[in-house]
C-alpha positions as CSV (number, residue, x, y, z in Angstrom):
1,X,0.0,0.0,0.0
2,X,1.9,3.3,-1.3
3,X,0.7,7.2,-0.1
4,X,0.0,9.0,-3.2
5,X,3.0,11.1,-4.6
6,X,1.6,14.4,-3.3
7,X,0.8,13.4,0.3
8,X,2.4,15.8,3.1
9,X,4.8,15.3,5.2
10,X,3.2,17.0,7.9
11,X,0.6,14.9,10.1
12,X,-1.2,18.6,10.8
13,X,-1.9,19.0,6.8
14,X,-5.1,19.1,5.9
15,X,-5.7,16.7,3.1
16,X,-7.4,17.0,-0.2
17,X,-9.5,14.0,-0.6
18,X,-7.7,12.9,-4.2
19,X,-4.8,11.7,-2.3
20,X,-6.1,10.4,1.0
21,X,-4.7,6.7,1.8
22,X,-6.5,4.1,0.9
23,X,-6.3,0.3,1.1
24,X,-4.3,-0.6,-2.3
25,X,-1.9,0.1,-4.4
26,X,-1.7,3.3,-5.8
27,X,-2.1,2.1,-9.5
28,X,-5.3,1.1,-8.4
29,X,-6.5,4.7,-7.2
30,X,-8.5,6.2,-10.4
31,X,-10.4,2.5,-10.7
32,X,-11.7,1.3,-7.1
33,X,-10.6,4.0,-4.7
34,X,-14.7,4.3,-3.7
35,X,-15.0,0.4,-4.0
36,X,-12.3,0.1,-1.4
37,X,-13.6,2.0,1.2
38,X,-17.1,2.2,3.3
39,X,-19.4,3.8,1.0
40,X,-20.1,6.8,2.7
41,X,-16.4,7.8,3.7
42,X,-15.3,8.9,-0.2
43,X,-18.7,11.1,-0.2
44,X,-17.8,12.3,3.4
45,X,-14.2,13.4,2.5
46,X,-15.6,15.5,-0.4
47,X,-18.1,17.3,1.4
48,X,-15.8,18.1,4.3
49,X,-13.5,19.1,1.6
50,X,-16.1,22.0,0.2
51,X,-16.9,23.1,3.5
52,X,-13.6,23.7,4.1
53,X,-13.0,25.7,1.2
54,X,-15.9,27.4,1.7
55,X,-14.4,28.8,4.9
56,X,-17.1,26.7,7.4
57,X,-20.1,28.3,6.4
58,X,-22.7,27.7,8.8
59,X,-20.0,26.7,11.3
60,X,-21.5,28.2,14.7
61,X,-18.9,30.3,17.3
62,X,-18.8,27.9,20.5
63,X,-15.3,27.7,21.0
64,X,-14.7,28.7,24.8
65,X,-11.1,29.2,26.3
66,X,-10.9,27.5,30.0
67,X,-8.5,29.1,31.9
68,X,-7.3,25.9,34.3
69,X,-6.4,27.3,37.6
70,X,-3.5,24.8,40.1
């Protein structure tokens, strides 16, 4: 099982769906890539991917900052 030629280096990347791992060779990306993997995951990864891009619309404010105290 190879990593696509463009996958980071960096485990904090974010990555692009097209070159997630999968469980194959990487000649076998193009063909069964979705057959390969639980039908909704490929789906999932795009739609994360265009929410993303589309900078989190609908994405609601809740982060708090807890300031721990010894």
């Amino acid at each position: 099982m190879a990593l696509h030629k463009d996958f980071p280096e960096s485990p904090h990347a974010i990555l692009d769906p097209a070159i997630r791992w999968f469980p194959a060779d990487e000649a076998l990306r193009e063909t069964s890539m979705d057959k390969l993997t639980p039908p909704l995951v490929p789906q999932l990864r795009r739609k994360v991917k265009e929410w993303r891009d589309s900078g989190y619309v609908g994405a609601t404010d809740t982060m708090t900052i807890v300031e721990v105290r010894a």
